[in-house]
C-alpha positions in Angstrom: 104.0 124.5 98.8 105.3 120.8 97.8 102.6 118.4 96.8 103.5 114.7 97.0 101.9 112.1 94.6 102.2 108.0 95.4 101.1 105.6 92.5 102.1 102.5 91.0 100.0 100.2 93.7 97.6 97.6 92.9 97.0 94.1 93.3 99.7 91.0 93.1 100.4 87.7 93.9 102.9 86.8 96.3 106.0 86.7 94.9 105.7 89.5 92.2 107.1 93.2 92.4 105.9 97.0 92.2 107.8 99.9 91.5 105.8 102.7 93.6 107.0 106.3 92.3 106.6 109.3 94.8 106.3 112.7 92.0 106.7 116.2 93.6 104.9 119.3 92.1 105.6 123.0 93.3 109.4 122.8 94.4 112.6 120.6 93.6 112.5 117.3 95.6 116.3 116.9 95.3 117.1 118.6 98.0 114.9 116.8 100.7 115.2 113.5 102.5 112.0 111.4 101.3 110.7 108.6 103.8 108.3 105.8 102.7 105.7 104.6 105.4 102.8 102.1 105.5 99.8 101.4 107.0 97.2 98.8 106.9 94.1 99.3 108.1 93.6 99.3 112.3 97.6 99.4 112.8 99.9 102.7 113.0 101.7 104.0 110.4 104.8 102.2 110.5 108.6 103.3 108.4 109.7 101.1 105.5 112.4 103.2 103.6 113.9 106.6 103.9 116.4 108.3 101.2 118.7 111.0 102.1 118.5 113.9 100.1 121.7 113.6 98.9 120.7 109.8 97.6 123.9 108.7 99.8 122.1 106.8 102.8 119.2 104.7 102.3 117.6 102.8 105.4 115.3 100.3 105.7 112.9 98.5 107.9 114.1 95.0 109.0 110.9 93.3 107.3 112.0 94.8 103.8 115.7 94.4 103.8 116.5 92.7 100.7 113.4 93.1 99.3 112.6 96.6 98.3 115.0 99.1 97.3 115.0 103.0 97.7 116.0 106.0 95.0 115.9 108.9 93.8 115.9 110.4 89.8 116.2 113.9 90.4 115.9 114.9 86.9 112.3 113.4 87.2 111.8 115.1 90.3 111.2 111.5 91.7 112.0 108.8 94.2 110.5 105.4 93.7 110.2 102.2 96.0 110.8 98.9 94.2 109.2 96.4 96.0 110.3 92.6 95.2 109.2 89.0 96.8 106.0 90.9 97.7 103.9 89.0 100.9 100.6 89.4 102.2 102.0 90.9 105.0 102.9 94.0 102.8 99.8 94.8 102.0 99.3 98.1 103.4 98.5 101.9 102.3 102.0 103.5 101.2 102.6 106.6 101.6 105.8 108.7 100.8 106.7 112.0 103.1 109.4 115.0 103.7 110.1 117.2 106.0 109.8 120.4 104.5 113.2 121.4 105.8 115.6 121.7 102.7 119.5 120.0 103.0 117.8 118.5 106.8 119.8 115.9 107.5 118.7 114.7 111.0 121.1 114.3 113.6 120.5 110.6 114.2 119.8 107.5 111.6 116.6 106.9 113.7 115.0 110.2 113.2 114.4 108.8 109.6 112.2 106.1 111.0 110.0 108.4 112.8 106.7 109.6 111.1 107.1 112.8 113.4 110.4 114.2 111.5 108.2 114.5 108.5 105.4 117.3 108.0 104.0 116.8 104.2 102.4 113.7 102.8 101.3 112.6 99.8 97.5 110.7 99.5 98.9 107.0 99.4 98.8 104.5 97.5 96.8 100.9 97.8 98.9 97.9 97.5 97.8 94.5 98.3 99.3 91.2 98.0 97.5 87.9 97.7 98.9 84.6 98.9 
């Protein structure tokens, strides 16, 4: 079974940056797509970035675009989020996830941005952003 690990949150100022990293433990990473969601508290979980397994496609929510940018080291068994030009409005638990469905690629774009298409989370990570 994959276990999913989130850290590198904390507390900034608006304006600075955070790399979050998203570890796996228990199988190979490489070969699933990884999504990156985030939720703050009383709202739904809601897609920032996705990464193909093959690291080819990355997709983003409009409110990140040009801001934070998805990979994948697969030699560290890891996919980080950078995370520039930070705003209050990003504060928000982040959480990475997979679908535990090797080589998946989903049939639509979309499909990335849903929270349904994925099945195993990691515990989240706090980050919050102060004007």
């Amino acid at each position: 079974q994959v276990q999913l690990a989130e850290s590198g949150g904390g507390l900034v100022q608006a304006g600075d940056s955070l790399r979050l990293s998203c570890a796996a433990s228990g199988r190979t990473l490489s070969v699933y797509s990884v999504g990156w969601f985030r939720q703050a508290p009383g709202e739904e979980r809601e897609f920032v970035a996705a990464i193909s397994w093959t690291g080819g496609n990355t997709y983003y929510a409009d409110s990140v675009k040009s801001r934070f940018t998805v990979s994948r080291v697969n030699a560290k068994n890891t996919v980080y989020l950078q995370m520039n030009s930070l705003k209050p409005e990003d504060t928000a638990f982040y959480y990475c996830g997979i679908r535990d469905q090797p080589y998946y690629t989903p049939i639509s774009a979309s499909d990335y941005r849903s929270s349904v298409e994925y099945n195993y989370w990691g515990q989240g990570t706090q980050v919050t952003v102060s004007s």
